[in-house]
DSSP file (Angstrom, degrees, kcal/mol; ACC not computed):
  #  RESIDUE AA STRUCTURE BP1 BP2  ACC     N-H-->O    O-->H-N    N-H-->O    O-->H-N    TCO  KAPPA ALPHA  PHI   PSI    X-CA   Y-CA   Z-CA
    1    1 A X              0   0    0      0, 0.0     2,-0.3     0, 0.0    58,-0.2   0.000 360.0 360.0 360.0-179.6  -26.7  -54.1  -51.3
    2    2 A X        -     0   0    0     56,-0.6     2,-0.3    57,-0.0     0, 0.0  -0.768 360.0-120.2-140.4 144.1  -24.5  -52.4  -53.9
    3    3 A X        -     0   0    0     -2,-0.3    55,-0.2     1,-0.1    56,-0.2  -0.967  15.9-162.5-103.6 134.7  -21.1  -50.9  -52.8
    4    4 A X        -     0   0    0     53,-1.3     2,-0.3    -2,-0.3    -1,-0.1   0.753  38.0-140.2 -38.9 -42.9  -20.0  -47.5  -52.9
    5    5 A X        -     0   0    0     52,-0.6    -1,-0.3    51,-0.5    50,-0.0  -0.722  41.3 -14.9 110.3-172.7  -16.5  -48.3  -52.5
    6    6 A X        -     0   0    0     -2,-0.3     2,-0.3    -3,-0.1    -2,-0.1   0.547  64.0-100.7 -39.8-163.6  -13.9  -46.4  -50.5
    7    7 A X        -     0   0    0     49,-0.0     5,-0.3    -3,-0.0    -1,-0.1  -0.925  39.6-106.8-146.1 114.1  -13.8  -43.5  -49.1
    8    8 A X     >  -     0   0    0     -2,-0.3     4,-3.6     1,-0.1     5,-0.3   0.108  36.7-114.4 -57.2 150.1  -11.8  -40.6  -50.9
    9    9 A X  H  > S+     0   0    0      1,-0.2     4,-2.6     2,-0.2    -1,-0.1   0.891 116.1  44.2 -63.3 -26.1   -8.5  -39.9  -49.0
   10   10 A X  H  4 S+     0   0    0      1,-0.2    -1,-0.2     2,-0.2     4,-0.1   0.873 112.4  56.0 -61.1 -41.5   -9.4  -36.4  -47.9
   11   11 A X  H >4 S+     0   0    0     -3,-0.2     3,-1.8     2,-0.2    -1,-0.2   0.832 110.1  41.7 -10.1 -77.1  -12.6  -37.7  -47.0
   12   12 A X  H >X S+     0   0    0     -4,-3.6     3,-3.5    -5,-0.3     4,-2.8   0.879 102.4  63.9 -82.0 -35.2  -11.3  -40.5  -44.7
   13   13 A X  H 3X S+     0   0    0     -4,-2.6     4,-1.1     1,-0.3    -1,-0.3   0.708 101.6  49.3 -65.7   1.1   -9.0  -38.7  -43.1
   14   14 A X  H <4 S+     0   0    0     -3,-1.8    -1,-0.3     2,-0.2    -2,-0.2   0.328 109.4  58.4-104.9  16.4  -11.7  -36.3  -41.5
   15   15 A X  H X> S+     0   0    0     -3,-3.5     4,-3.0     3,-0.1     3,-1.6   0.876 104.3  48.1 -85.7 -64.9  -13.4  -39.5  -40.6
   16   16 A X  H 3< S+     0   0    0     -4,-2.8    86,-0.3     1,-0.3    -2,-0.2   0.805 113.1  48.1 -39.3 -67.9  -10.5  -40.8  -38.5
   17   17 A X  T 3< S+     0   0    0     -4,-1.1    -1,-0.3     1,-0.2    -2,-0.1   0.722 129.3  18.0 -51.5 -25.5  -10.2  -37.7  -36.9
   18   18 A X  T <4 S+     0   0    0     -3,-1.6     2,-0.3     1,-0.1    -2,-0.2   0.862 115.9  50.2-113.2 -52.3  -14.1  -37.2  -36.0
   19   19 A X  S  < S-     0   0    0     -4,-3.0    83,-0.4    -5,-0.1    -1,-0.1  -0.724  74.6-115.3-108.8 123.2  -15.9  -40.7  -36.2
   20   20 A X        -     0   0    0     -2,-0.3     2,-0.5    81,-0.1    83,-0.2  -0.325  39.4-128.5 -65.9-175.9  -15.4  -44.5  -34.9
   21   21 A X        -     0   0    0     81,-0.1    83,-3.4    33,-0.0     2,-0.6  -0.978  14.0-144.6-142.2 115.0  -14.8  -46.6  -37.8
   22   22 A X  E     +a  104   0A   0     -2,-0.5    33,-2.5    81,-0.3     2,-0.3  -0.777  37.4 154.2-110.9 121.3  -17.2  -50.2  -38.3
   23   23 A X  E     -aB 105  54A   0     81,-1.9    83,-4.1    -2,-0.6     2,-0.8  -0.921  41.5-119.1-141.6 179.1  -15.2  -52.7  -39.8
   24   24 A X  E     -a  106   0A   0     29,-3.3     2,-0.3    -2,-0.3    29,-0.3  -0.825  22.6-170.7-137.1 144.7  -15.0  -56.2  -40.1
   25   25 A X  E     -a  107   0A   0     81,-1.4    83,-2.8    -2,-0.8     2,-0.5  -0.765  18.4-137.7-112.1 148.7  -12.0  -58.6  -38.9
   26   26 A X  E     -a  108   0A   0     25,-3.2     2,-1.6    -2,-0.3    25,-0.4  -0.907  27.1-154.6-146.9 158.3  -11.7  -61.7  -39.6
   27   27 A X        -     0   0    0     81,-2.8    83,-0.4    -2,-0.5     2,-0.4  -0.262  30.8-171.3 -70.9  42.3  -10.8  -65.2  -38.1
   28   28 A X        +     0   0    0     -2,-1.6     7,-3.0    23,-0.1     2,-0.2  -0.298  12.5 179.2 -69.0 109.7   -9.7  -67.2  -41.7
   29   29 A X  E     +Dc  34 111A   0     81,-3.4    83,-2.6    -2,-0.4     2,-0.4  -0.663  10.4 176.1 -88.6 158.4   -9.3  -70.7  -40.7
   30   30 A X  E >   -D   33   0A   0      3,-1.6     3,-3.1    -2,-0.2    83,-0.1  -0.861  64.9 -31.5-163.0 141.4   -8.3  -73.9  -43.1
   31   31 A X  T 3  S-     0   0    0     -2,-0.4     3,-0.1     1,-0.3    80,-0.0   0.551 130.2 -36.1  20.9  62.9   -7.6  -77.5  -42.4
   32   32 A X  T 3  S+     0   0    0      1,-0.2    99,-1.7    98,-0.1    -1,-0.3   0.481 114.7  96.3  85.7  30.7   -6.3  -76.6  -39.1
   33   33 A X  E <   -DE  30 130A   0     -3,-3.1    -3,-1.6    97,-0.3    96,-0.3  -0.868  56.9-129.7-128.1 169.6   -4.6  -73.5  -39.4
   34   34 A X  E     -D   29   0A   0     95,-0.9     2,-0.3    -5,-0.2    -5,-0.2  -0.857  16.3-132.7-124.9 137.8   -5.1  -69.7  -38.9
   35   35 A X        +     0   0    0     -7,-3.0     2,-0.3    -2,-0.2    93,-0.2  -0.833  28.8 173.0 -88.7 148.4   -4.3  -66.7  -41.3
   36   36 A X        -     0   0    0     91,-1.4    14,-0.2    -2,-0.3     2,-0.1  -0.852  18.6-149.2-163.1 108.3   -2.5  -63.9  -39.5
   37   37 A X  E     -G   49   0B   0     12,-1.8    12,-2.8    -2,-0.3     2,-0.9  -0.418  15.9-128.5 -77.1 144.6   -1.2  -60.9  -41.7
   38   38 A X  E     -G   48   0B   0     87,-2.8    86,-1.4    10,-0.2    87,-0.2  -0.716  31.3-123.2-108.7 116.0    1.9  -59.2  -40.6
   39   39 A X  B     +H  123   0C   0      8,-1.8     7,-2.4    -2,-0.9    84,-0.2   0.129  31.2 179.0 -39.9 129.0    0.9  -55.5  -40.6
   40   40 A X  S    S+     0   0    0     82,-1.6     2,-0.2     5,-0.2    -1,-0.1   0.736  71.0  44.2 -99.2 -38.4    3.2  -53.0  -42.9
   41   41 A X  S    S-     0   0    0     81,-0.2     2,-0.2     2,-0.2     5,-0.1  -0.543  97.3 -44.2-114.6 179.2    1.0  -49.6  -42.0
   42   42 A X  S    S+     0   0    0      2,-0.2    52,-0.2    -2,-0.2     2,-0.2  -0.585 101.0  39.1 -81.0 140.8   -0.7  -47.9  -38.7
   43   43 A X  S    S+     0   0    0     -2,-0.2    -2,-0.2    50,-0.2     3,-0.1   0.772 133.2   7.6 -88.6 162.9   -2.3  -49.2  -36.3
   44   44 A X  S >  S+     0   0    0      1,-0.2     3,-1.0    -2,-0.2    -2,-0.2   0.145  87.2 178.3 100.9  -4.7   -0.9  -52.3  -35.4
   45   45 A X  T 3  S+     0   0    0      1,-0.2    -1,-0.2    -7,-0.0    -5,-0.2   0.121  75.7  17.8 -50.9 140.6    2.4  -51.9  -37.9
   46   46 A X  T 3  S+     0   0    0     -7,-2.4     2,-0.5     1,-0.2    -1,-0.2   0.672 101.7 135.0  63.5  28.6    4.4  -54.6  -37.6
   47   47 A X    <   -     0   0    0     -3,-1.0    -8,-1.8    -8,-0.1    -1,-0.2  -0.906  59.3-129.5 -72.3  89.8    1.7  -56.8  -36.0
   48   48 A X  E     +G   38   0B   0     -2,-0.5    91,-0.6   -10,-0.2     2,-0.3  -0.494  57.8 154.1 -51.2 123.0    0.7  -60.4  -36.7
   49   49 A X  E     -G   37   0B   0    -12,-2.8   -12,-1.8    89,-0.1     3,-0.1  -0.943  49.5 -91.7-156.1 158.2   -3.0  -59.6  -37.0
   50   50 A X        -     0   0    0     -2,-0.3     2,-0.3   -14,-0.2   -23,-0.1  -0.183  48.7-109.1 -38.1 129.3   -6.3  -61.0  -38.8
   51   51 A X        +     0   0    0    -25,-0.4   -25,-3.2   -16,-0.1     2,-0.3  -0.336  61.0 148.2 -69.1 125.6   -6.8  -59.5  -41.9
   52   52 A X        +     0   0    0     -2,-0.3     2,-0.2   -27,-0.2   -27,-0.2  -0.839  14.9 173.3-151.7 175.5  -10.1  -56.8  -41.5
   53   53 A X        -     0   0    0    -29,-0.3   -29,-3.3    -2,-0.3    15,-0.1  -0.833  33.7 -49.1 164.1 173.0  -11.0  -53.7  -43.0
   54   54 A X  B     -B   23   0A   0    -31,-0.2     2,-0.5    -2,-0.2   -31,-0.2   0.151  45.3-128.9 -43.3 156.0  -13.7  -50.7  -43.5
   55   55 A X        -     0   0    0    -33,-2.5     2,-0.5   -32,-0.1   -33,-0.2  -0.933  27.2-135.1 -96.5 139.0  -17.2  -51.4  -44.4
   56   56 A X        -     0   0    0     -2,-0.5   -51,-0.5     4,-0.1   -52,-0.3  -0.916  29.8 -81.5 -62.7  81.0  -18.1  -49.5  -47.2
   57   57 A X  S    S+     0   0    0     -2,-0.5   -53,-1.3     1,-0.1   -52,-0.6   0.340 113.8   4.1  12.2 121.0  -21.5  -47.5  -47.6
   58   58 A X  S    S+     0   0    0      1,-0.2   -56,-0.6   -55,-0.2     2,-0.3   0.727 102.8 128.3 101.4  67.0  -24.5  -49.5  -48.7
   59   59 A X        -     0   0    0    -56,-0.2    -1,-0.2   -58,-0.2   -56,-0.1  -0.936  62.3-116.8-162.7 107.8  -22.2  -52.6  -48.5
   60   60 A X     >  -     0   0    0     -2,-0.3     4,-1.0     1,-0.1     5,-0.2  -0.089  17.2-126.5 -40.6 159.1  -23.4  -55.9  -46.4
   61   61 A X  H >> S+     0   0    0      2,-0.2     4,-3.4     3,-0.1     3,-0.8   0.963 117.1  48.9 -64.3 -59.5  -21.3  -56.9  -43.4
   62   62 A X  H 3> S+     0   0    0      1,-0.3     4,-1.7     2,-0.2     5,-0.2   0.934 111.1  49.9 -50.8 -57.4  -21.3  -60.6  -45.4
   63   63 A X  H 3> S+     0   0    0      1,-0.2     4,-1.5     2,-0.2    -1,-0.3   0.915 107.6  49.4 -51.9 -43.3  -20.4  -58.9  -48.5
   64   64 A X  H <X>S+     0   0    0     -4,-1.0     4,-2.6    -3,-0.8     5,-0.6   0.851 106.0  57.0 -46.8 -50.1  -17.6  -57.0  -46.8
   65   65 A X  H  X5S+     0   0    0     -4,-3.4     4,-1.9     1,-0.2     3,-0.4   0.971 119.6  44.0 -56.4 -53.8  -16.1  -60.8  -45.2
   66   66 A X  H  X5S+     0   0    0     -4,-1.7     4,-0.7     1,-0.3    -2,-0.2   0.630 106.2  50.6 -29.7 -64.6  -16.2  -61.4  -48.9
   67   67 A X  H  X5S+     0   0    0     -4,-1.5     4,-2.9     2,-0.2    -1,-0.3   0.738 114.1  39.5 -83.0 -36.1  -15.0  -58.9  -50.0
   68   68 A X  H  X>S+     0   0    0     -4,-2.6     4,-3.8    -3,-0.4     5,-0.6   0.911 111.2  61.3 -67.5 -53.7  -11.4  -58.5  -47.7
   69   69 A X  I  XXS+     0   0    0     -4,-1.9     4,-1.7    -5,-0.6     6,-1.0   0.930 114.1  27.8 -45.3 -49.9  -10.9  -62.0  -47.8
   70   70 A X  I  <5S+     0   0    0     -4,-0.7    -1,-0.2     4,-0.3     4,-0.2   0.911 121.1  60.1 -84.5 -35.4  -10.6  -62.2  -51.3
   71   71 A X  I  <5S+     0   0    0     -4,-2.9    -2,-0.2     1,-0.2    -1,-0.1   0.892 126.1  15.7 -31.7 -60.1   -9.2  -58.3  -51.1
   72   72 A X  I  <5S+     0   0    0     -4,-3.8    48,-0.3     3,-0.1    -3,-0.2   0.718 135.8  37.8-103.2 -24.0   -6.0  -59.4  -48.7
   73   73 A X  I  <<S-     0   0    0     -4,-1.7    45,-0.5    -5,-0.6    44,-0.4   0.346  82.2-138.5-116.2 -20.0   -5.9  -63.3  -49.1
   74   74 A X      < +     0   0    0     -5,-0.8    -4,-0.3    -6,-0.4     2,-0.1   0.370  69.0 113.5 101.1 -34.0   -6.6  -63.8  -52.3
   75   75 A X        -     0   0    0     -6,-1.0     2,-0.4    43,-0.1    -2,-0.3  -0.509  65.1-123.9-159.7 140.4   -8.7  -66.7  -51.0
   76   76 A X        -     0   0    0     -2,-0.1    37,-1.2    -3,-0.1    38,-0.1  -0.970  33.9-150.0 -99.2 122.8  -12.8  -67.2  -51.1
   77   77 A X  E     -F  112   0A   0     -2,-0.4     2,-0.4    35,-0.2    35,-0.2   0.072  18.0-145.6 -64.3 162.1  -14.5  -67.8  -47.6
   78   78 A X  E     -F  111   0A   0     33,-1.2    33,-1.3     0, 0.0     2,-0.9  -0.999  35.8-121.1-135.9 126.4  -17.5  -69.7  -46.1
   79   79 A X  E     +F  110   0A   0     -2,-0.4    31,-0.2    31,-0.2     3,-0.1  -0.571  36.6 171.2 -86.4 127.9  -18.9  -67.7  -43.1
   80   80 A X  E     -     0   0A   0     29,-1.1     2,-0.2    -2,-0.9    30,-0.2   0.979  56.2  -3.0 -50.3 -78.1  -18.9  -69.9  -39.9
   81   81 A X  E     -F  109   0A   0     28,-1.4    28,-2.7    26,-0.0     2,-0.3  -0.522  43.8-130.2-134.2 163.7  -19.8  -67.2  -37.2
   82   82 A X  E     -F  108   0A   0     26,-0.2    26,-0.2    -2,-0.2     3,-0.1  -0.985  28.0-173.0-102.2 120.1  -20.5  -64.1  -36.1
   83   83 A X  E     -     0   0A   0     24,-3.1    25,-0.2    -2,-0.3     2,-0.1   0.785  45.2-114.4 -89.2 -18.9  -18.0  -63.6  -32.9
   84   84 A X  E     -     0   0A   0     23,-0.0    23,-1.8    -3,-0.0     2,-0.5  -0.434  39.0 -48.6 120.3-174.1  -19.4  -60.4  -32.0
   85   85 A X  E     -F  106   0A   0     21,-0.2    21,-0.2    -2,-0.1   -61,-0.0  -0.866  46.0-171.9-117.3 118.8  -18.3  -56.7  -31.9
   86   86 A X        -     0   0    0     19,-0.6     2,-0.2    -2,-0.5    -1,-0.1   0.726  16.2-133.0 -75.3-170.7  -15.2  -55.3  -30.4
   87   87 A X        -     0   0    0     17,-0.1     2,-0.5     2,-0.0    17,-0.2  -0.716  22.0-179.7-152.2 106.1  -13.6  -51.9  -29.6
   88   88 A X        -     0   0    0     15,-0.4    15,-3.3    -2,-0.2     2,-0.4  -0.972   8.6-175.3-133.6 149.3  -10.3  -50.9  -30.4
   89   89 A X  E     -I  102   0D   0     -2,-0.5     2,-0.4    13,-0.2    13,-0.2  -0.908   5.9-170.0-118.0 133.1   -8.5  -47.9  -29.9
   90   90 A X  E     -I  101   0D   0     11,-4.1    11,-2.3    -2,-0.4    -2,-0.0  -0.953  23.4-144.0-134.4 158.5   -5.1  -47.3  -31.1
   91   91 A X  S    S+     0   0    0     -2,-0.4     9,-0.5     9,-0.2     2,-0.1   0.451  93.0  57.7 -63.6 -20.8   -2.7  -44.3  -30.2
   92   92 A X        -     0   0    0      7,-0.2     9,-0.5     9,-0.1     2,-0.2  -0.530  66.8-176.7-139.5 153.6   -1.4  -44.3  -33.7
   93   93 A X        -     0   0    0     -2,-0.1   -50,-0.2     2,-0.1   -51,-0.1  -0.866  37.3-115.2-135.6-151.0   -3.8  -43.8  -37.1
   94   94 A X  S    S+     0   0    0     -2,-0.2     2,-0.2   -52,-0.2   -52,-0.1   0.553  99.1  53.0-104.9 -18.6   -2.5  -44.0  -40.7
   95   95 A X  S    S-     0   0    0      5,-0.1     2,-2.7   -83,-0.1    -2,-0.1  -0.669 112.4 -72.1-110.8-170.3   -3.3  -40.5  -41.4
   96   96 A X  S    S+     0   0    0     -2,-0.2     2,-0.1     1,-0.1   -79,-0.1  -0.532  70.9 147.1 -89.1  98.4   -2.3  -37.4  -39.4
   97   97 A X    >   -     0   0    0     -2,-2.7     3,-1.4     1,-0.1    -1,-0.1  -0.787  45.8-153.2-109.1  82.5   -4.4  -37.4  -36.0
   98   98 A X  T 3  S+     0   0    0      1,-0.4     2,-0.4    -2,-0.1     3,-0.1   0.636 100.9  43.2 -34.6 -52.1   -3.7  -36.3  -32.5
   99   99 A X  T 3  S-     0   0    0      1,-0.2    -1,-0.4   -82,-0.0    -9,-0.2  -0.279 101.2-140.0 -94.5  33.5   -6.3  -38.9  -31.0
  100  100 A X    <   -     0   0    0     -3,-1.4     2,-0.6    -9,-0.5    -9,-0.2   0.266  39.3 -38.8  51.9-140.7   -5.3  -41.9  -33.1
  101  101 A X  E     -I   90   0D   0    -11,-2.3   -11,-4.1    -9,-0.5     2,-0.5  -0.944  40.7-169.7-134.1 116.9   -7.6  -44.2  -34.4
  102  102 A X  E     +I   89   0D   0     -2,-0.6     2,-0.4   -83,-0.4   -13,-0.2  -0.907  12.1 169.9-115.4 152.8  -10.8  -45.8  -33.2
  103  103 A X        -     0   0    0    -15,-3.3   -15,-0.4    -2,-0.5     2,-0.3  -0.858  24.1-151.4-122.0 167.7  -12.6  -48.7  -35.1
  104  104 A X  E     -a   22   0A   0    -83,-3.4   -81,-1.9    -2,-0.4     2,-0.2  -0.698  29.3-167.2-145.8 114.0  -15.5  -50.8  -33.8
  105  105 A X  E     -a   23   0A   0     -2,-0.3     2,-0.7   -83,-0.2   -19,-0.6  -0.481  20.5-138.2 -83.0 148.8  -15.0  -54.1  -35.6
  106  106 A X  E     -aF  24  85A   0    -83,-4.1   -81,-1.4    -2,-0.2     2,-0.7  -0.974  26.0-141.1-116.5 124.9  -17.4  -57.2  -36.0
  107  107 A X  E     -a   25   0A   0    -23,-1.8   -24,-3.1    -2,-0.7   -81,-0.2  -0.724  23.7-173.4 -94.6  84.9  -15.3  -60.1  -35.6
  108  108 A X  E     -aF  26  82A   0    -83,-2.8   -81,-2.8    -2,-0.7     2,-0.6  -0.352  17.9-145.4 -84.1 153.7  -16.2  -63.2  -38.0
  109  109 A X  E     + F   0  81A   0    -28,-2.7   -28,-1.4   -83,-0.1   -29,-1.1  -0.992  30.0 160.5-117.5 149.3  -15.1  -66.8  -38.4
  110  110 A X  E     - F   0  79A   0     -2,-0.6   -81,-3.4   -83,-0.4     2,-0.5  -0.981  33.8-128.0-146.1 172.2  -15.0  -68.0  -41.5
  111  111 A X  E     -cF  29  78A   0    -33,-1.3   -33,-1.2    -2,-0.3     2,-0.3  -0.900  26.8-136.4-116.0 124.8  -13.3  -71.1  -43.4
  112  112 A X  E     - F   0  77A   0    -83,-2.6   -35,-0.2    -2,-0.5   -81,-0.2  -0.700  10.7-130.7 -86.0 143.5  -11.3  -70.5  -46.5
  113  113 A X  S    S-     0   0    0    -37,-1.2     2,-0.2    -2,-0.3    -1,-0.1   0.862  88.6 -16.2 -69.1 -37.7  -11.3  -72.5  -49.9
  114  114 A X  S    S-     0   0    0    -38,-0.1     2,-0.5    -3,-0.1    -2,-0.1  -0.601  91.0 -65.8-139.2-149.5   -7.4  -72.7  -49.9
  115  115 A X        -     0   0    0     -2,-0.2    13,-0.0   -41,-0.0   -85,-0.0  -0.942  53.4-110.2-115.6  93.6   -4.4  -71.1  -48.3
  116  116 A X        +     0   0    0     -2,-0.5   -42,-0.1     1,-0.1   -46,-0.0   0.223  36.0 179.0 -16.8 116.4   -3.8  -67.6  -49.1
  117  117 A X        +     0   0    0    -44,-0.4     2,-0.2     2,-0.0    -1,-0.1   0.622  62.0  49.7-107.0 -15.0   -0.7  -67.2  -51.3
  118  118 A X        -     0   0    0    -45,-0.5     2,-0.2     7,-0.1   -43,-0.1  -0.527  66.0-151.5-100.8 171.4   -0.5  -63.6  -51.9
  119  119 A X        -     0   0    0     -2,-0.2     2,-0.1     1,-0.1   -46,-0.1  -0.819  22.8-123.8-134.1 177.7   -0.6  -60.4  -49.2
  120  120 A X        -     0   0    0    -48,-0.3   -48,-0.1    -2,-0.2    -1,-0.1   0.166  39.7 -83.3 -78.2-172.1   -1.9  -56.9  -50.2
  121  121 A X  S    S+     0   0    0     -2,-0.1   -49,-0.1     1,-0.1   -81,-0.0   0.508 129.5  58.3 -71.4 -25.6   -0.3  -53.7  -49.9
  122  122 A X  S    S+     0   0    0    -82,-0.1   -82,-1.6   -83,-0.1     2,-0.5   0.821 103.9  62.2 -85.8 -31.5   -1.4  -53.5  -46.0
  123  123 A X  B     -H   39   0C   0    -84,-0.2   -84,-0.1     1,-0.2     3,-0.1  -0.798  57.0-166.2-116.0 157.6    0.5  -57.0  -45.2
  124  124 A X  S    S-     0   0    0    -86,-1.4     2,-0.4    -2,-0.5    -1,-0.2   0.682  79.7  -3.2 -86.8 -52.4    4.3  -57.7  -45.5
  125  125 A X        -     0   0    0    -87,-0.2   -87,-2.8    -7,-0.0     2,-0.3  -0.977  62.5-132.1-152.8 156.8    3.9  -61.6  -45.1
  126  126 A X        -     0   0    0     -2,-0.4     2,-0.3   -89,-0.3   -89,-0.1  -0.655  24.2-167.4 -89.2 157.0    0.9  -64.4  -44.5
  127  127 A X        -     0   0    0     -2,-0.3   -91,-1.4   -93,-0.1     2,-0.1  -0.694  19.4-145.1-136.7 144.0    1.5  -67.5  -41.6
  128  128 A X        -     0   0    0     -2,-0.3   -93,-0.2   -93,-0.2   -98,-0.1  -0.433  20.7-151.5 -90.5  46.3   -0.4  -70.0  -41.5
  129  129 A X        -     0   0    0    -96,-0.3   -95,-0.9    -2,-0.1     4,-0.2   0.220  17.7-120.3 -76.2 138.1   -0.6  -70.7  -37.5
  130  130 A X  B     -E   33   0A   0    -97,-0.3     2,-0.3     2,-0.1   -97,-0.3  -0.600  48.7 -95.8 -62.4 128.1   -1.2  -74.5  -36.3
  131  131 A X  S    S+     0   0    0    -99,-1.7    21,-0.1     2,-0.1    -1,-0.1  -0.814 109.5  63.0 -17.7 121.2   -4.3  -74.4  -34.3
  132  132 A X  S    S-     0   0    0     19,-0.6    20,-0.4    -2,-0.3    21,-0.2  -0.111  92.8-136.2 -50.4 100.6   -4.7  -74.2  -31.0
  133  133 A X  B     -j  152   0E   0     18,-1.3    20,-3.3    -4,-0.2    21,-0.6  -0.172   4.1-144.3 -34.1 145.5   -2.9  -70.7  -31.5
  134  134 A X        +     0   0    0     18,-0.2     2,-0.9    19,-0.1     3,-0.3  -0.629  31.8 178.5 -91.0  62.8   -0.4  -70.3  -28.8
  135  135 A X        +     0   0    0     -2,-0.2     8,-0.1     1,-0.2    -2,-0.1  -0.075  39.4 112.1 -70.7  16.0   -1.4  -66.3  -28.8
  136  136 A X  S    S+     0   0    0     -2,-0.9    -1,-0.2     1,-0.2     4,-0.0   0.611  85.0  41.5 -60.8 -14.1    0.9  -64.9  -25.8
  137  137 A X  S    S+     0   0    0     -3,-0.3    -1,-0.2     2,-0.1    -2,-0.1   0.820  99.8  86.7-126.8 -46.5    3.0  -62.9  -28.2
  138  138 A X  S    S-     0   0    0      1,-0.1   -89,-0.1     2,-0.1   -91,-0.0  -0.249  90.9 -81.4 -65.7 161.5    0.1  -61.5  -30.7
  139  139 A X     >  -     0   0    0    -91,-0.6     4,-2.9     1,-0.1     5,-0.2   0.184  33.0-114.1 -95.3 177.5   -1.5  -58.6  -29.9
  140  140 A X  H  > S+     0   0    0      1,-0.3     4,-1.9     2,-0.2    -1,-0.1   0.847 116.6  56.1 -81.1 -19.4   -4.4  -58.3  -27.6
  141  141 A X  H  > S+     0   0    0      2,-0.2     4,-1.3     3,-0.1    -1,-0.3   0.954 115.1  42.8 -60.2 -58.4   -7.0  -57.3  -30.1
  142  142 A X  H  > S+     0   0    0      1,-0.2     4,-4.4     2,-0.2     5,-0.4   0.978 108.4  60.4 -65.4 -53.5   -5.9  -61.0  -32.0
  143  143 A X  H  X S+     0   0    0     -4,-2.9     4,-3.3     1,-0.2     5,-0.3   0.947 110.2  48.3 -29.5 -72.9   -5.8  -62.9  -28.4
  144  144 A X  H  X S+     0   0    0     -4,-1.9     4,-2.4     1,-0.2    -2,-0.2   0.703 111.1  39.5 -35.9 -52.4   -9.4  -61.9  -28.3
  145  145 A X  H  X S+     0   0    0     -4,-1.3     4,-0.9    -3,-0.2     5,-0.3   0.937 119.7  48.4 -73.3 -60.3  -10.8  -62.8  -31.4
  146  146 A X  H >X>S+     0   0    0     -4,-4.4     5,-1.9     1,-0.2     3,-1.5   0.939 107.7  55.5 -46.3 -40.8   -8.8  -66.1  -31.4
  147  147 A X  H 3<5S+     0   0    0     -4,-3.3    -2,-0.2    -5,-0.4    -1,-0.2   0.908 111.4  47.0 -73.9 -39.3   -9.9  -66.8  -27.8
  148  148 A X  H 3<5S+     0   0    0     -4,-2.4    -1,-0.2    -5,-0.3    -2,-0.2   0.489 104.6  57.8 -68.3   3.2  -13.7  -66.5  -29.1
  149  149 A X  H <<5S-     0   0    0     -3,-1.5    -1,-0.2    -4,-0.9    -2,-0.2   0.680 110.8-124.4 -87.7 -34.9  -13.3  -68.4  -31.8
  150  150 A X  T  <5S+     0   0    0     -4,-1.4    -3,-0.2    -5,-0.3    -2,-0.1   0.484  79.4 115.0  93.5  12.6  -12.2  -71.3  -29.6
  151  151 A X      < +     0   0    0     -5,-1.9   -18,-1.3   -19,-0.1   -19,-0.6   0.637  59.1  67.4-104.2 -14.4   -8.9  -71.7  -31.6
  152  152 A X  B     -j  133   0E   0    -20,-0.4   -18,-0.2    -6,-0.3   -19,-0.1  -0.489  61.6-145.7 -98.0 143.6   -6.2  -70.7  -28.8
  153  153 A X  S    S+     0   0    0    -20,-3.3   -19,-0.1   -21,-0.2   -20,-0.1   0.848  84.8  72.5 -83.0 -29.7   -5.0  -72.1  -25.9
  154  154 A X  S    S-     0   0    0    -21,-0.6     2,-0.2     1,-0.1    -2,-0.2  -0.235  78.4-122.9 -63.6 167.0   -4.5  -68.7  -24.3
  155  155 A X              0   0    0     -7,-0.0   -11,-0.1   -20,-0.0    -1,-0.1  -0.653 360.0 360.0 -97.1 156.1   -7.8  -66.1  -22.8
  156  156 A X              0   0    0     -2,-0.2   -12,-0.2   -12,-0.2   -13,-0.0   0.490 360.0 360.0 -97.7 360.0   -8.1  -62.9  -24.0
């Protein structure tokens, strides 16, 4: 499928307002570690959390893992799994919304070629975290995903 692209800002922000949001997060593992971005914007700011983002119009889900991965990490992926698809709701969005932010994400694993050395604009820092995550302190949306993955010792 061909991508549009984004979504102009005027655009998105009447999405947020109006519309859940399908994106896809994902679970980049390597040689026995986990990537986990630490969030700079809303929702989640200041959040260790898996690196996701929007699906774009007329854009594959697979193209999308693709496309973020390489987008936020730098780094080209091999898709394990499909972990299934989520709901989150945040209080908070990144534009100016009473109701916050909803997404509904589809939650991949996939294995990365190397270890992401750069962040985006959206992350602050990278960690690489040792696998089995010890996930008590990351957020409950990340608990989850790790915990379906199989890579944590914690439940979601």
């Amino acid at each position: 499928m061909t991508d549009e692209g984004p979504v102009p800002d005027d655009a998105w922000a009447t999405i947020v307002r109006n519309v859940p949001i399908v994106s896809v997060d994902l679970v980049v593992q390597h040689e026995g570690v986990v990537a986990l971005g630490k969030r700079q914007n809303d929702p989640a700011k200041g959040e260790w959390f898996v690196p996701g983002g929007t699906v774009h119009k007329r854009e594959s889900l697979d193209d999308a893992v693709h496309r973020i991965a390489s987008e936020e990490l730098g780094v080209s992926v091999r898709i394990e799994r499909r972990l299934g698809v989520y709901e989150h709701v945040y209080d908070v969005a990144d534009v100016d919304a009473d109701d916050g932010k909803h997404y509904v994400p589809i939650g991949y694993l996939v294995t990365a070629d190397s270890r992401a050395t750069e962040t985006d604009d959206q992350h602050a820092d990278v960690r690489w975290a040792p696998t089995p995550v010890e996930a008590g302190d990351l957020h409950p949306y990340v608990r989850a995903y790790l915990s379906d993955a199989g890579l944590t010792t914690d439940t979601a």
